[in-house]
N, C-alpha and C positions, 0 to 999 in steps of 0.2 A: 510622376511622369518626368520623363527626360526636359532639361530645360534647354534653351538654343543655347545660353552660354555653354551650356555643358558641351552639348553638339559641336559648337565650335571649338573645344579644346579635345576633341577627342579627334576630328579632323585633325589637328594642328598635330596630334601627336603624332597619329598615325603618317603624316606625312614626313615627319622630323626624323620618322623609325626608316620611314621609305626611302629617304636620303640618303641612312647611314649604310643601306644595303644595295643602293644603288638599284633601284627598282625602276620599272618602265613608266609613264604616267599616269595615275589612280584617279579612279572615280571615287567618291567617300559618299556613301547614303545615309543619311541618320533617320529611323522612324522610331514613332514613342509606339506606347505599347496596343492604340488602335491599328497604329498599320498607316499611319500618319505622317506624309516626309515633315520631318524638323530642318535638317541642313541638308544642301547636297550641294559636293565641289568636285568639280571637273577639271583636272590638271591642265596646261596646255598639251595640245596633243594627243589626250587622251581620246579614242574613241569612240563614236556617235551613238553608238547603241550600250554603250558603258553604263550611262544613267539607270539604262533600264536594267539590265545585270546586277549590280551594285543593289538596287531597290530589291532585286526580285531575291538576292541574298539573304538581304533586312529579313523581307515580308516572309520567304518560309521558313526561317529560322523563331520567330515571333508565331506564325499561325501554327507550329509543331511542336514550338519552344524546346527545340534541340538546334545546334546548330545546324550552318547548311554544309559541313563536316560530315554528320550523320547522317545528313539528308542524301548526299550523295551516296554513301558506304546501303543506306537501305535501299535507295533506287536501282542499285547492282543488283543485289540478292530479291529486289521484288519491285520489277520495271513495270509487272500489267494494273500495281494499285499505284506505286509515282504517276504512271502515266492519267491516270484519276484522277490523281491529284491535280495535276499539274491544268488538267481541263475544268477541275473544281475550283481551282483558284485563277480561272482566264489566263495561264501561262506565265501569272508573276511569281512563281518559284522556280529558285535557277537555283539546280542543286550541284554545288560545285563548294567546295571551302571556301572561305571568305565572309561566311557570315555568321556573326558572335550576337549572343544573347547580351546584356549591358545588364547589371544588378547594383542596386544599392542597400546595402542595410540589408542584403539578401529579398528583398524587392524586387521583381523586375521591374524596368523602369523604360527599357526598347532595344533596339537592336542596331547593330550597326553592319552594314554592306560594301568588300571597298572590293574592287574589281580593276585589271590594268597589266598586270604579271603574272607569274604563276598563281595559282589556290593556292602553295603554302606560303606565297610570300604574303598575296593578300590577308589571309587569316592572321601572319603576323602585325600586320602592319594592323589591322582590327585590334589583335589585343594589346598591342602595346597604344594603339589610341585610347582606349577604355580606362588602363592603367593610369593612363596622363595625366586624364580625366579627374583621377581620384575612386572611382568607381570600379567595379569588380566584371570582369571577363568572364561569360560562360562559352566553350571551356576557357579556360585558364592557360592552355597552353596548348601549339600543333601540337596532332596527334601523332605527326607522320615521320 
């Protein structure tokens, strides 16, 4: 399982990444692999409903273990079973990029959710938190 230090340096990177691109203010969600928040940081500024975006990245990326990259790209091509989904999991899957599987040793170990800016800058600002971390990004890099 994800440990809070870890959480905290995956924040901290993602945020350091956020900077250098000049991104709007982020929500960062950390959950281990129950579906469990570990950290959550809300920029100044950042938006009120952000916490819950950011989580709902984490959480369908972890209950699908594909990212929420994917989750968006199949919710296009098959809206009447996301939308199932989305009522299966009480609405906490926000399928939108920004949300990275977290692995160690090839383990999954949780997921991370950051929300604030675009999906691809989010997604980056995800893996390059991940990387920070020392621990491995699923995917590894935007798609887009």
């Amino acid at each position: 399982m994800i440990t809070l230090a870890q959480a905290e340096q995956i924040a901290a990177g993602a945020l350091r990444h956020a900077a250098t691109v000049g991104a709007a203010p982020l929500t960062v969600a950390v959950l281990d692999t129950g579906g469990h928040l570990v950290l959550l940081h809300r920029q100044d500024g950042s938006g009120i409903l952000r916490p819950q975006v950011a989580t709902g990245k984490a959480y369908g990326a972890l209950g699908l273990g594909i990212s929420s990259r994917s989750i968006a790209e199949g919710a296009q091509q098959r809206p009447q079973f996301f939308g199932a989904l989305a009522s299966a999991a009480e609405g906490r899957v926000i399928p939108a990029p920004g949300g990275v599987l977290i692995r160690q040793g090839g383990a999954l170990v949780g997921a991370v959710g950051i929300t604030g800016d675009t999906s691809d800058v989010d997604e980056a600002c995800a893996i390059a938190g991940v990387r920070a971390a020392g621990l491995d990004p699923e995917p590894e890099a935007p798609q887009a």
